[in-house]
N, C-alpha and C positions, 0 to 999 in steps of 0.2 A: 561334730566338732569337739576338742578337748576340753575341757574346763579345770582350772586351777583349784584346787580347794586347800589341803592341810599346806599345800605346799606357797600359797599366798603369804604366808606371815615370813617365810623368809625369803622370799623370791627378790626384795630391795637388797638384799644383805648380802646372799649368793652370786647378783648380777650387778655388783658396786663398779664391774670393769670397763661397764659401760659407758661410753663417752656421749650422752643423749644431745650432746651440743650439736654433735653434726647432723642428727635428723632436727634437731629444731633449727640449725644455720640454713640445711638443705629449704626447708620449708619457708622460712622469710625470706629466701633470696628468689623462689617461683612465686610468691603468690602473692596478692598485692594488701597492702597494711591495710589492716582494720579489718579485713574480710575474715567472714564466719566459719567456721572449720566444725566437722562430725566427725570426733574421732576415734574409728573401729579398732574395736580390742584394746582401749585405753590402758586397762590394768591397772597397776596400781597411782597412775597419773602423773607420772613426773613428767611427762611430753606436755600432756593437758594444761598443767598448771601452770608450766615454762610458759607455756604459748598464749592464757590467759594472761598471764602479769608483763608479756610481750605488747598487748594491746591487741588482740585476736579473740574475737570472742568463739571460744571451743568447748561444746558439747564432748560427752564422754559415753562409747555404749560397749559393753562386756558381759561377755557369757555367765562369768561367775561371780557372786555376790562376795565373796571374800576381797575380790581385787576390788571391788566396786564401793566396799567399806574402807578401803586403805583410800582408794583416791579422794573420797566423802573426806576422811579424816586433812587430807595435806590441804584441799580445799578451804577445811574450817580453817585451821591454821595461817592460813593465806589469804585470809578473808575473800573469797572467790566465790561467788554467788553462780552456778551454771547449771545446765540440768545431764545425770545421766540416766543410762536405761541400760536397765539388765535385761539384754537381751541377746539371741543368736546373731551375728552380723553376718550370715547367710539367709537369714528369714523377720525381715525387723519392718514395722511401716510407721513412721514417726508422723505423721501429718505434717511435718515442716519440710522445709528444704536449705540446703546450704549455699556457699561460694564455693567452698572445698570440702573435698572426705578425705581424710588419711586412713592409710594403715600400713604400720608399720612394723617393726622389728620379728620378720619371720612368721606373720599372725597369719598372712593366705592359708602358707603353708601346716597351717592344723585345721584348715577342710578336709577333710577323710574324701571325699571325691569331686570329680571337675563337675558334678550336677549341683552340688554344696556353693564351686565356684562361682559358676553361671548362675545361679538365686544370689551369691552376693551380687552381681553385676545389674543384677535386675534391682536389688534394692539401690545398691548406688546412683545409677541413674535418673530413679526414682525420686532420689533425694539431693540430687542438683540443680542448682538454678540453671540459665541457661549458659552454656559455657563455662560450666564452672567446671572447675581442678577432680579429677581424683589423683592423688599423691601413694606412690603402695613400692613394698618393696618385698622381694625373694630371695630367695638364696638361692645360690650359680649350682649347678651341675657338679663343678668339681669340688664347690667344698661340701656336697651331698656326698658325695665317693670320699672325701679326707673326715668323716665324722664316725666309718666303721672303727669298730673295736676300739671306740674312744671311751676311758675307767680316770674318772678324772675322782678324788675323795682330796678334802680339804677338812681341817679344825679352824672354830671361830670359839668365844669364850665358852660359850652357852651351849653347841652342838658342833656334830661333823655330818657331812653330808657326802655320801658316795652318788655318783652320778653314772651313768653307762649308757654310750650309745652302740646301737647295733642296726646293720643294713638289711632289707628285705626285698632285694631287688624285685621290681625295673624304678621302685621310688618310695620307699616307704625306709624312715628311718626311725626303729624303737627306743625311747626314752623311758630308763629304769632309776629312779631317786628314791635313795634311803633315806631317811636323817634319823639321825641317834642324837638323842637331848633329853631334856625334859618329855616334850613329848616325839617316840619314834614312831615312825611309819615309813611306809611304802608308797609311792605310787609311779603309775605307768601312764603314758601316752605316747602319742603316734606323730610323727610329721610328715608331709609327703611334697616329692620333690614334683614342681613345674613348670612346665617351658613357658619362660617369657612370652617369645612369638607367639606362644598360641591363645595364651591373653589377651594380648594386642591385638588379637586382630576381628574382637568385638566391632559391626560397621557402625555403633550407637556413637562411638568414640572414636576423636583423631588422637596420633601417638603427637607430644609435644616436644618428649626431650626423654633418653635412656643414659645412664652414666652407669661407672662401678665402680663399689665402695666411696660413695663421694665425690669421684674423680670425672673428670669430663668424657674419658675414653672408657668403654667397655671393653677386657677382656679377657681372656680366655683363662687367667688366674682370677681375677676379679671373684670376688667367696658373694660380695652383697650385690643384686639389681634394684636399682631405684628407677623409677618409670613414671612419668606423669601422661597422662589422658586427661583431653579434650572432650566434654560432652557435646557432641553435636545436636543442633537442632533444639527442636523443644514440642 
C-alpha cells in the first residue's frame, strides 16, 4: 500500500477543492446518530473530526505517521479526545469493534493488489458489530481512463507543486509530485483501478445502497462510487 510522507504537510493546502461535506452529509444521512465509526486511511482528519464534533464517536487508522500527526494536531485543537493507529488498513486487528468502518476518498484504490483488498475485508468484518455499516467509496472506470496524461502544476505563497498522472493499463494509474519550496522533493505512487461488482460480492456482506458522485443514480459518467455493505451474520 502507498504511504504519504514529505508530501503530508501539503496534502490540506493542495486538496483545499475538496468539498468533504458531501462524504460527511453522505455519512449522517446512512448511519444512525451517535453510533461508532473506524475510520480507514483518516489522513490528515478533517472527515474524523467533522464527524467527532458531529456527535459520532470516530477512531482514526493510517499507514503514515505524518498524516497521523496532522490529524493528532486538528484533534488537540478541537479538543477531541479519540484513539488512532498507525497502521496498514489492509492488515490491522484492534481488539474492538465498531457500528461502522469508512473509507473513503479513493483510499481502496492505493491497495497495490485485490489479495491487499480481500485482507482489508477480512479486517473490516472483523471489526464490525453485528450488522454494522462499512461505508467505502472508488473511483469509476472512466475517470480511471480521463486521469492519463493529466500535468496539472499550480503556485501557493511558499511553493508550486507539479503533479502527473500516467496510465499502465488494464488499472494501474502513476502518480509523480514535485514540490519546489523550501523544502523540494519528489515523490511517486501508484493507484489502481477496481470493479465495484467484484467487491460486492463478498457473501460476509449484503449490498445496502450504490449511488454516483453523491447522487442517488449510478452512471456510466458518474468519476466517484459510493457503496455501503451490510455485515451479515455474526
Amino acid at each position: 500500500m502507498n504511504e504519504y510522507k514529505n508530501f503530508s504537510a501539503y496534502f490540506d493546502t493542495i486538496m483545499d477543492f475538496l468539498d468533504y461535506n458531501q462524504w460527511i452529509n453522505f455519512t449522517k444521512e446512512n448511519i444512525k446518530k451517535d453510533s461508532t465509526i473506524l475510520d480507514l486511511a483518516c489522513g490528515s482528519g478533517i472527515f474524523l473530526v467533522n464527524m467527532n464534533l458531529y456527535g459520532y464517536p470516530t477512531d482514526g487508522l493510517d499507514l503514515s505517521s505524518q498524516m497521523i500527526d496532522l490529524c493528532r494536531d486538528k484533534m488537540y485543537i478541537n479538543h477531541i479526545n479519540t484513539s488512532l493507529y498507525e497502521m496498514n488498513m489492509a492488515h490491522f486487528d484492534l481488539g474492538k469493534k465498531y457500528d461502522n468502518i469508512t473509507c473513503y476518498f479513493d483510499s481502496i484504490n492505493h491497495l497495490n493488489t485485490i489479495d491487499e483488498v480481500k485482507a482489508m475485508w477480512d479486517c473490516v468484518y472483523n471489526h464490525l458489530n453485528k450488522d454494522g455499516l462499512f461505508l467505502f467509496d472508488v473511483f469509476s472506470y472512466s475517470r480511471f481512463i480521463d486521469t492519463d496524461n493529466t500535468d496539472i502544476t499550480e503556485e501557493f505563497d511558499d511553493f508550486t507543486y507539479n503533479w502527473k498522472m500516467s496510465l499502465e493499463l488494464p488499472n494501474t494509474i502513476h502518480h509523480d509530485i514535485t514540490i519546489k519550496g523550501i523544502d523540494s522533493f519528489e515523490e511517486h505512487y501508484d493507484e489502481h483501478y477496481y470493479d465495484y461488482l467484484e467487491l460486492i460480492k463478498d457473501p460476509r456482506f449484503e449490498l445496502v445502497k450504490v449511488v454516483g458522485d453523491f447522487k442517488k443514480k449510478l452512471t456510466k459518467k458518474s468519476e466517484r462510487i459510493l457503496v455501503i455493505l451490510r455485515k451479515k451474520g455474526e
